[in-house]
N, C-alpha and C positions, 0 to 999 in steps of 0.2 A: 774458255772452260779450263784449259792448263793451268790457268792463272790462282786459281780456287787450291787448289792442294797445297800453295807456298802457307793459306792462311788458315788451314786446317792443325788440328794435334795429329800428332804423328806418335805409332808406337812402331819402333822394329824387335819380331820377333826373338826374342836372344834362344829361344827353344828349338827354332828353328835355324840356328849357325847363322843371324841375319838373314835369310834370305827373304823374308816378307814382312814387307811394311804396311800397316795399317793404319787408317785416315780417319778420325770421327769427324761423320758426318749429319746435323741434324741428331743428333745426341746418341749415334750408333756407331761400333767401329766395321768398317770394310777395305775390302781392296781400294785400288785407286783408282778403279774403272767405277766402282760404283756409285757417286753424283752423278755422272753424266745419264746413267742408265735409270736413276732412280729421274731424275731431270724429264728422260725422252717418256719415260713410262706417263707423265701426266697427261700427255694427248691422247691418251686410250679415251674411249668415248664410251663407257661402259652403257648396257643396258639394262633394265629390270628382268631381264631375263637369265642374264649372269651367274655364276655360279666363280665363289675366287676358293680356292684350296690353299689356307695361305701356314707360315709354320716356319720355324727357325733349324735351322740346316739339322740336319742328324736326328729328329725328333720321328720322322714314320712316315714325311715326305712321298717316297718314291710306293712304299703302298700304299698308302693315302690314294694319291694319283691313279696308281694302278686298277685299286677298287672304283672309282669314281666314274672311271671309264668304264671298265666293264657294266658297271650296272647302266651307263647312259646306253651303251652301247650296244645292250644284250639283243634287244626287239628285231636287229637290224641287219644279224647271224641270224646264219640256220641251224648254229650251233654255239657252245664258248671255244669248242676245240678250232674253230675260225677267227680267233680274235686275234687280232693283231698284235696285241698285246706279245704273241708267241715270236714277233719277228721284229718290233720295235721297241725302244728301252723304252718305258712310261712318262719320261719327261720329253721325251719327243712327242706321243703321245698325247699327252696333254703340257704343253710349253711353259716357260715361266715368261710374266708379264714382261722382268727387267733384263729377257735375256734376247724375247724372239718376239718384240713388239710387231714389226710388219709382218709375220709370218700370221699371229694371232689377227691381225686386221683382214686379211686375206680370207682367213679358215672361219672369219668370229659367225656369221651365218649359219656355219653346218655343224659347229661345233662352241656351246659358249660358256666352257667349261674351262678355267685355266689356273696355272699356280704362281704362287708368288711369298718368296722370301722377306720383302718388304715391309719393313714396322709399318703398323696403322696408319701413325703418324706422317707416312710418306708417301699414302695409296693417293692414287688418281683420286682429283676432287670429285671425278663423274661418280666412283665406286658410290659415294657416300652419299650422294644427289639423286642416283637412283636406286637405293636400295635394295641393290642386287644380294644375294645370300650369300655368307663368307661361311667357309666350315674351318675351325683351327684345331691343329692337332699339337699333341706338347706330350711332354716323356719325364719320368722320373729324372731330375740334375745327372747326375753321378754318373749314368749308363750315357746318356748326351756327353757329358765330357769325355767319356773313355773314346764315344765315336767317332767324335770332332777329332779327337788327338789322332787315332791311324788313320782317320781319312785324310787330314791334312799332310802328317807324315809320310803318306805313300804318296801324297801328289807331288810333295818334294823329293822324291825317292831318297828319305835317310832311313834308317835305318833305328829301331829302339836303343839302339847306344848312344846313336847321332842326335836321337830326341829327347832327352830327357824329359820324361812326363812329369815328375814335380814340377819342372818349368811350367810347362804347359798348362798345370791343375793351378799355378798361383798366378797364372797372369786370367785365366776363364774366372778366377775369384774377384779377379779386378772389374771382369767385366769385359774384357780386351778378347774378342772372337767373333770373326764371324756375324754379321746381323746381330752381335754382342752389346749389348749386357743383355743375355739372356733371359734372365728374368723381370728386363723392362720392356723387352718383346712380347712378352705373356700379359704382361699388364697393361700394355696398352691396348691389345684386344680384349682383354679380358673386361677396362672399364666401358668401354665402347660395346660390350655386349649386354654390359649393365645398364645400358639408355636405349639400346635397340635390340632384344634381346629374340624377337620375331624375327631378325636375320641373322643369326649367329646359332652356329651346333660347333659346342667345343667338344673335341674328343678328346682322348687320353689313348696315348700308345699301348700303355698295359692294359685298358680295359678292353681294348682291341685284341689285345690277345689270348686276354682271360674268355672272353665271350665275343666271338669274331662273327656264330650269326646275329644276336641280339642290336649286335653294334653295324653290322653291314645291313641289316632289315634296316632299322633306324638313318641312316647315311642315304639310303632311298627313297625313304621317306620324306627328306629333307631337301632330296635335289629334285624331289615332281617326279620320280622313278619307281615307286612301292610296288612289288612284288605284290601279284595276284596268290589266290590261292592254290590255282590250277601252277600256278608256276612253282609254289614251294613246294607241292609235294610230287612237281617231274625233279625237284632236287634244283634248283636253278639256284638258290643263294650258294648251297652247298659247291656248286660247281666254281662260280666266280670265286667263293674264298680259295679252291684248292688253283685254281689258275693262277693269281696274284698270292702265293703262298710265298715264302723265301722260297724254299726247295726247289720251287717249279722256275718261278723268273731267275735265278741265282746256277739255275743249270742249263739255262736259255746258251745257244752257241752266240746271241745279238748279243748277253750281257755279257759272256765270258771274253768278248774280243772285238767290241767294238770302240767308237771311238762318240764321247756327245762333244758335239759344238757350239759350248757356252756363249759364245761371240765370234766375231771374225777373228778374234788374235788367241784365242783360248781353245784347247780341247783338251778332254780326260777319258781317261778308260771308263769304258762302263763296269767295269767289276768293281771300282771304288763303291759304286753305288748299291754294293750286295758284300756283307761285310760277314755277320755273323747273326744278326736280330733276333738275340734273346734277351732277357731279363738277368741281372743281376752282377752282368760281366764286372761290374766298376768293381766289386768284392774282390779281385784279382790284383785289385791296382789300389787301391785305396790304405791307406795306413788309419791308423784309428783317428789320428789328431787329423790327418783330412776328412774321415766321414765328422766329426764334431765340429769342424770350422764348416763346413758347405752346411750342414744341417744348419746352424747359427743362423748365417747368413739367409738360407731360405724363409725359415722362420722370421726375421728378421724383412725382408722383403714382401716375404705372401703370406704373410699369416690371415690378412684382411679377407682376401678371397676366395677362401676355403678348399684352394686347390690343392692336390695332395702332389708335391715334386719330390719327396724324399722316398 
């Protein structure tokens, strides 16, 4: 397996003072852990019961998650004020495939709900065999890039001087981030839900936010969980959006100081994972010729699909 990375392209970060090198693998760039993880993830033995939350990093992920559980979850409380949710981060919660593979073999009976980073192009052949239901979530570019840049930046604890975000905004142009190039992440779920379209609910972050019951009714509806009527008017959607709200997980004492254990050599604070999740922040950072070159390029990219990422 070490042997594989001599024969990969290599980028090193220059945004980040060198400190991380990135491997494309399978026509994505990632860390260096990730072949092997993308590798062990294929013995997953999915079933039609399934349920994948899948999504490129900084896109709505970690509420994605959050709601997903809660509504599997609700039946099972005697209340939402008991959800675990209040004492564990959401990706423990619900795991990702390439990160806690025997954990999820373990749990997959009593829970078979899980997330996953993973371009299409790279899921378990079982995912596709059994036609288990994928839900994908995706965010307007520009706010995605602002995230990805302090997320990464605080895991390397530099500092905004030490990072400079032009770097950062022309190498995410290149395509060079993270489960990167972004926008061939989107497209490959996206053509895959154009052939199988009875397993696929693509969200959108901002519409989630525009309209969080319409869009969490619908999410329930999709995972075999729809809210009765007796239940929407005790307030029960209303409850799970304020539970999994930022406010509430983002003032959790679990997310303000704990620690998630991406793999056995890796761990991160959880408050990386609660940042600021609003709209529009890239307007802070953005210069006019970068909103006109990202715009270009998306256009350029997704015009075909009708998605709106600008």
């Amino acid at each position: 397996m070490e042997g594989i990375y001599k024969t990969l392209p290599q980028h090193t970060c220059t945004w980040l003072q060198g400190r991380v090198t990135l491997y494309k693998y399978q026509g994505f760039w990632n860390a260096q852990n990730f072949p092997k993880k993308a590798i062990l993830a294929q013995s997953y033995e999915a079933q039609p019961r399934d349920v994948l939350l899948c999504s490129c990093p900084k896109t709505g992920t970690t509420w994605l998650k959050a709601l997903a559980f809660a509504i599997v979850t609700r039946k099972k409380l005697d209340e939402v004020g008991n959800s675990p949710l209040l004492t564990t981060l959401p990706h423990d919660c619900v795991p990702f495939l390439e990160n806690h593979l025997e954990k999820i073999k373990e749990n997959h009976s009593n829970f078979p709900i899980l997330g996953t980073h993973l371009p299409y192009s790279s899921l378990p052949k079982s995912v596709i065999d059994s036609n288990c239901k994928i839900v994908y979530i995706y965010r307007n570019i520009k706010d995605v890039i602002v995230s990805y840049y302090h997320y990464i930046r605080e895991l390397m604890k530099l500092s905004v001087e030490e990072a400079p975000f032009e770097e950062a905004f022309d190498e995410f142009c290149q395509g060079i981030s993270s489960f990167g190039p972004y926008w061939e992440h989107i497209l490959e779920y996206w053509k895959a839900s154009q052939e199988r379209p009875e397993v696929f609910l693509f969200m959108k972050y901002e519409d989630l936010k525009k309209d969080p019951t319409g869009n969490v009714k619908r999410l329930a509806e999709f995972l075999g969980h729809p809210f009765s009527i007796e239940e929407e008017k005790a307030g029960m959607v209303e409850n799970i959006i304020q539970l999994c709200s930022f406010d509430t997980l983002s003032n959790l004492e679990v997310n303000k100081s704990g620690k998630y254990q991406a793999d056995e050599h890796f761990a991160l604070e959880h408050r990386l994972f609660f940042r600021k999740a609003t709209d529009g922040d890239w307007e802070n950072y953005f210069t006019e010729e970068m909103k006109d070159k990202i715009d270009k390029l998306i256009d350029e990219k997704m015009s075909a699909t009708g998605l709106i990422l600008k």
